[in-house]
N, C-alpha and C positions, 0 to 999 in steps of 0.2 A: 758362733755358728756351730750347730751340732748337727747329725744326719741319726736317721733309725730307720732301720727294715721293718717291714712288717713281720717279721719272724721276734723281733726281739722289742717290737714297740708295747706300751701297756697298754691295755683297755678299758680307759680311764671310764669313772663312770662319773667323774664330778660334776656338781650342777654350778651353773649358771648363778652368780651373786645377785646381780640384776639385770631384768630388760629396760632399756632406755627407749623411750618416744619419742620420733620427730614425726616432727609434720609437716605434710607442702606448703607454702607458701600461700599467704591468704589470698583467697581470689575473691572479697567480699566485693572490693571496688573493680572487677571487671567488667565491662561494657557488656551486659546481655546479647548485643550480635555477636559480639568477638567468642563467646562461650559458646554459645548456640553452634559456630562453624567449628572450634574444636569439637565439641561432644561429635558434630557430623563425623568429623575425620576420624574419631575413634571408633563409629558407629560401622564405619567402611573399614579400618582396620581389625575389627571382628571377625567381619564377614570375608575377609581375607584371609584370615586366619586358619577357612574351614576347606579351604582349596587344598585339593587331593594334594595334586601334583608339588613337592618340594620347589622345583624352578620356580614353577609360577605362584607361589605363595610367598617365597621371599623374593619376585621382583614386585609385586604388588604390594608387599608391605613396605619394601624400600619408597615406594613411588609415595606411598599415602604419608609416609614420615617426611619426606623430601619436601612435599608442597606444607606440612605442617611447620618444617622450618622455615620456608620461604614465608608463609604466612608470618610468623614469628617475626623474623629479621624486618618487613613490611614496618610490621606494626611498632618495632620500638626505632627503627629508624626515620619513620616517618611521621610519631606521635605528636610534635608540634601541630601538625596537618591536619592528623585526623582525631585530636580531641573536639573541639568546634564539630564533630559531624556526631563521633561516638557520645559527646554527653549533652545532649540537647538541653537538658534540664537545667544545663548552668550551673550544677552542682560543681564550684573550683575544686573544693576539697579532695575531688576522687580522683580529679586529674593528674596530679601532679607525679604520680609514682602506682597509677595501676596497672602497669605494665608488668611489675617485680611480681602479681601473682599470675601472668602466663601460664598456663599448661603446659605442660613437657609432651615433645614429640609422641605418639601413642607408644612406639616401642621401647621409652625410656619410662612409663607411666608402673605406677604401681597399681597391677592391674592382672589376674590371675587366680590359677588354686594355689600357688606358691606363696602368696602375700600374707602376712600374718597382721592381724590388726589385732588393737586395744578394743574396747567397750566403746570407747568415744569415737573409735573410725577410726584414729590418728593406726600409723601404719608402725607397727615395731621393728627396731633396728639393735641391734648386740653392737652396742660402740663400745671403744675403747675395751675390747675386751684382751687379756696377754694372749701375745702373738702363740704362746704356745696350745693355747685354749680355742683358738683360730685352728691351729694347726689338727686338734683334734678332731674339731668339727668339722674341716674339708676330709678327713681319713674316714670319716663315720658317712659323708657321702658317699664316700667310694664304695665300702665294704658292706655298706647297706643302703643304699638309694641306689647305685652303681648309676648314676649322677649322668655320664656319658654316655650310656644308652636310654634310662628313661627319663632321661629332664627332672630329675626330680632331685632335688638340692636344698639345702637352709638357707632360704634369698635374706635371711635377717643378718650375716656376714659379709654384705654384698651391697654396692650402692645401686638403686637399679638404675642408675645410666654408665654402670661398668662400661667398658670397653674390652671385647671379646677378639683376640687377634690371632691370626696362626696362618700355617701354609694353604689353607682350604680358602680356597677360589672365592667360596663365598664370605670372608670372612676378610676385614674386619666387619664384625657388630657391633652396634653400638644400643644398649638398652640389655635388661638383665630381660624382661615378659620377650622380646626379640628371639634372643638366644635358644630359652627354654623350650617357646615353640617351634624351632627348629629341631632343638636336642632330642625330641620326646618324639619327630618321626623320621629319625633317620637311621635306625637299627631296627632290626626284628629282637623283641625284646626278652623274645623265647628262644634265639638262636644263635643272640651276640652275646660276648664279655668284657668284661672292662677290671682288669687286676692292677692295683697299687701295689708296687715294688721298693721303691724306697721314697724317705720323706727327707729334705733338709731345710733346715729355717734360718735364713740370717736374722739374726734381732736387728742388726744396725744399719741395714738397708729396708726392714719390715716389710720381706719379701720371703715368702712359703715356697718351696721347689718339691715336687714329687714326679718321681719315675715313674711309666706306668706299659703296661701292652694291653693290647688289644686287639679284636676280631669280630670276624660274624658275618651277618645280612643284610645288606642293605635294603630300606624298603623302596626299593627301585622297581618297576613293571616287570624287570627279566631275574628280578631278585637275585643279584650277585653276589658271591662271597665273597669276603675282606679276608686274606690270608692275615695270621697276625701278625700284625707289628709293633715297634716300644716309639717312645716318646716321654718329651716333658712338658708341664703346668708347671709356670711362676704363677703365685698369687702375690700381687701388688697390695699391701695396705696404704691407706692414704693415711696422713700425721694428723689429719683435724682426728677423725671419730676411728679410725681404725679399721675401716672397711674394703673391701675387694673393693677396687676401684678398676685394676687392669688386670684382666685373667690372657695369659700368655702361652700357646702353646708350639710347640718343636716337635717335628717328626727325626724318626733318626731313616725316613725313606725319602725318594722325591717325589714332587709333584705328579713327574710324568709315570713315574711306577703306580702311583694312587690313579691316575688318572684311569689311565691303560688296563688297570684289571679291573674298573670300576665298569668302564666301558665298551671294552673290548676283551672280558675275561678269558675267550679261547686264546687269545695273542697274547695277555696277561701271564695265563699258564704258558704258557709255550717259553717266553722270553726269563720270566723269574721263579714259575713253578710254584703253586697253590695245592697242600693238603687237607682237603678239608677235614676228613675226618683228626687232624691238630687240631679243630676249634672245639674244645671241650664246651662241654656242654652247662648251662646254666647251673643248674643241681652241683655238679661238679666243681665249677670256680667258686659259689656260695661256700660248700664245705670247705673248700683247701683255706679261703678265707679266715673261715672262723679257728680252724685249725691253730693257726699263725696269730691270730688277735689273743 
């Protein structure tokens, strides 16, 4: 296990050996209604997607995954039943295991601008890449995607049915397209920042740690400021392919301090004291960045 600041880490520029492809699970032998009611669910999980309001866009997308799982669990627990209805045709062959190509709940679905695909469709994944070459490419979101205010991230590091955990109410997540579109509107992306401070890797647990602070806008109707504060991301690799599996984050504040100035920011300042003019400005964290890189 080693640790590096961003003052003393390198700025590596090395490429990528190779991209490895997987692909979902064949859904050739799907029952056409069973496909037809997922496509629905994901067709409603879109259009839920485009709800202003933060609440109501992830209880509406929790809702539409919910009944996707229940559908799910339905169908392969109850497949003896409902083969005899799903394949009329009497075709045995397609019965016996067309469940294994199910559709994953929408918000675990590889599905987005973040998705990177082959020529063929199949969707690219960086497996088994060294954990320190991981390590790079979570630093390279930070200091240029700044990942934590605009959702914008390298999903090919990343399984998309990760599980996204932390002290935030709304969380856990579960699905990487979930995550993003929550990430991408919950800061003013002109008036929040997000700095990496320190990076440590265990190799033998293939687990990433980086310190980080943070501040800004939130985009809330009364647009409140987020006085800064630090915290920490574990990044979990899993042993099959080496991918984000569980993204894990720690506030070094409480719940009720977040809450409180989230919500009630005059009582916020009054109890813990908010400077705004401390939240440097985009322009500003960019340079001291590159500065340091």
């Amino acid at each position: 296990m080693f640790t590096t600041s961003l003052a003393s880490s390198p700025s590596s520029s090395s490429s990528i050996d190779k991209n490895v492809v997987t692909r979902s699970p064949a859904a050739e032998n799907v029952p056409p209604f069973v496909q037809t009611k997922f496509d629905t669910l994901n067709q409603w999980y879109n259009e839920a997607s485009r709800i202003k309001c933060p609440f109501f866009r992830r209880r509406a997308s929790d809702t539409i995954d919910n009944m996707a799982m229940l559908f799910r669990f339905l169908l392969i627990r109850h497949k003896s039943i409902l083969n005899p209805l799903l394949f009329l045709d009497g075709e045995k062959s397609k019965e016996e295991f067309w469940f294994v190509g199910l559709p994953d709940c929408p918000g675990c679905q590889a599905v987005g601008k973040h998705v990177r695909k082959a020529e063929d469709g199949s969707i690219l994944k960086m497996n088994n890449l060294p954990i320190e070459e991981v390590a790079r490419l979570i630093r390279l979101d930070w200091s240029t995607h700044r990942y934590y205010i605009t959702g914008r991230l390298n999903s090919q590091i990343y399984r998309d049915d990760c599980l996204f955990d932390g002290p935030d109410p709304d969380m856990p997540v579960r699905g990487l397209r979930k995550y993003l579109a929550a990430a991408s509107h919950l800061f003013d992306h002109n008036k929040s920042f997000a700095e990496l401070t320190e990076m440590t890797i265990d190799e033998e647990r293939a687990v990433i740690e980086v310190r980080w602070k943070m501040g800004g806008v939130l985009m809330l109707p009364w647009r409140p400021h987020v006085k800064p504060w630090t915290g920490t991301t574990k990044y979990h690799l899993d042993r099959e392919l080496g991918l984000v599996y569980l993204h894990q984050e720690e506030w070094d504040i409480t719940v009720l301090e977040a809450f409180v100035c989230t919500v009630f920011p005059r009582i916020g300042e009054i109890i813990w004291g908010i400077n705004v003019n401390s939240i440097p400005a985009v322009g500003d964290t960019v340079l001291e960045l590159e500065q340091h890189s």
